[in-house]
N, C-alpha and C positions, 0 to 999 in steps of 0.2 A: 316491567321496569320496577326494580324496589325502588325502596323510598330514598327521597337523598339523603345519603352517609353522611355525617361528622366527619370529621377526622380522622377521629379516633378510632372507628368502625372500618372506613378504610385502612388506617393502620395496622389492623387487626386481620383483614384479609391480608394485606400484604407481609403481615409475619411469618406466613403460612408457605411463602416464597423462598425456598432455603438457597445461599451462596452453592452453584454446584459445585464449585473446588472444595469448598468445607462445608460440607452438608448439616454440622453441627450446629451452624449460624445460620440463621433468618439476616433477610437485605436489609430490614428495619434495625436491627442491632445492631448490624454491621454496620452504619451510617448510610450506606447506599440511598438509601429512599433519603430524600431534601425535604420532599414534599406532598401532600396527596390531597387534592382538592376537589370537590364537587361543583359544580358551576354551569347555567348554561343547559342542564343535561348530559352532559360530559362527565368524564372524570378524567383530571388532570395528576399527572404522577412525575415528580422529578426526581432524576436519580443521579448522582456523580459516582464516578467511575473510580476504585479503589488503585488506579493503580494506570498509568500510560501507557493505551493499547491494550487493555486487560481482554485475553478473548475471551471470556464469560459475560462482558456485557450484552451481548445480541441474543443468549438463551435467558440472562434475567431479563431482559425487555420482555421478549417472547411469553416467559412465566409470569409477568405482572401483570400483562395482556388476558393470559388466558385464568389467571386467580381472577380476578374481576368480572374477568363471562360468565366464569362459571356462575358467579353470584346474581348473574343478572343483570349490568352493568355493559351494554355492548358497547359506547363511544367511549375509547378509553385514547387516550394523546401521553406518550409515553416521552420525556423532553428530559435530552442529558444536559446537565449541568457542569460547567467547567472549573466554576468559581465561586466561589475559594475551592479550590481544592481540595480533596480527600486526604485524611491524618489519620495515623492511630490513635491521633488524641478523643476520635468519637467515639473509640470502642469505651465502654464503660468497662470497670472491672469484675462483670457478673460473665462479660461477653470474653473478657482475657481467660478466663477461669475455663471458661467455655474449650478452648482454643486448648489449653494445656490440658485436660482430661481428656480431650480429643485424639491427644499426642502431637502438638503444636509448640513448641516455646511463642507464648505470646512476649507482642514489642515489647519496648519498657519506653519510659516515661519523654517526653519532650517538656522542656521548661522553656517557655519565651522562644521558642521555633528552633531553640538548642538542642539536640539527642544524649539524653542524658547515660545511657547505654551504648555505647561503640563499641561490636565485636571485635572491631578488627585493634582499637585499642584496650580493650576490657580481658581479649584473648580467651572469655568465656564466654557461655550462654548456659543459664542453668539448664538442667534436660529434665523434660515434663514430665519423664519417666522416676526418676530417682531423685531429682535436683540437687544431684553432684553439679560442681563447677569444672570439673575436669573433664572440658568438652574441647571439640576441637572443629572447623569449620571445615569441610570435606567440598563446597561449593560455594561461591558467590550465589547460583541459583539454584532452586528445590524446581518441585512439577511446576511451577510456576514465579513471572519473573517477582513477586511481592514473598516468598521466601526464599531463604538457603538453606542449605543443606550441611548437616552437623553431626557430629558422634561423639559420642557420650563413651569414655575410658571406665566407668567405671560399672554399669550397668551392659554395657558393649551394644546398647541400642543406637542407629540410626532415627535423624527426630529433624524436623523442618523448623524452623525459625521463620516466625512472619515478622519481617523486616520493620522497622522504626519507619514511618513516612512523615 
């Protein structure tokens, strides 16, 4: 058994745990991880769910589980969180930047729980590739239901949008 972990230490193993839909992002960036506590001899880990029904939560449990073992750490309580809610507003903008080098249009911005970007009324999304705004939405939904699906007129790339939550 290592020693008890900080936090911080934890959070640090748990970075190591990449979103399998966008493998470019770690659960810690993404907001995923609430929490990560040592207690008891335990390690306690809370995560909320990016998204209603998201099926990638049962593989991130699974990888929080097994980052942890790996380090030595065998009693691990892996506990979803419903409340408040998951936003785009935790992504910071190191982790949007992430998302669009990626080939992502990250969200855009929420004010006071308002979406300050509506594709459907904006009739754009810039494209990660060129960032023309002569884009056009090709789906409500992309490989999964937290983006759509969008094409770029001017570079003639196809490119997902992860939706405003």
């Amino acid at each position: 058994m290592p020693h008890p972990p900080s936090k911080e230490e934890l959070l640090n193993i748990l970075s190591e745990v990449h979103d399998p839909e966008i493998p470019v992002l770690d659960v810690v960036e993404m907001g995923i991880v609430r929490n990560a506590e040592f207690s008891g001899g335990a390690v306690r880990v809370d995560i909320t769910p990016t998204y209603s029904g998201c099926p990638a939560m049962r593989t991130i449990e699974e990888e929080i589980v097994g980052a942890l073992k790996e380090k030595g750490y065998e009693d691990v309580l892996v506990n979803t969180v419903h409340s408040p809610a998951w936003t785009t507003e935790w992504l910071t903008d190191a982790t949007k930047l992430k998302l669009k080098v990626y080939g992502i249009a990250p969200p855009g911005r929420i004010d006071n729980g308002v979406i300050v970007v509506l594709p459907a009324i904006s009739g754009s999304i810039a494209c990660p590739f060129c960032e023309s705004r002569d884009t056009e939405v090709r789906s409500d939904f992309g490989s999964t239901a937290c983006k759509s699906l969008h094409y770029c007129n001017s570079c003639r790339q196809p490119f997902e949008h992860f939706k405003e939550i």
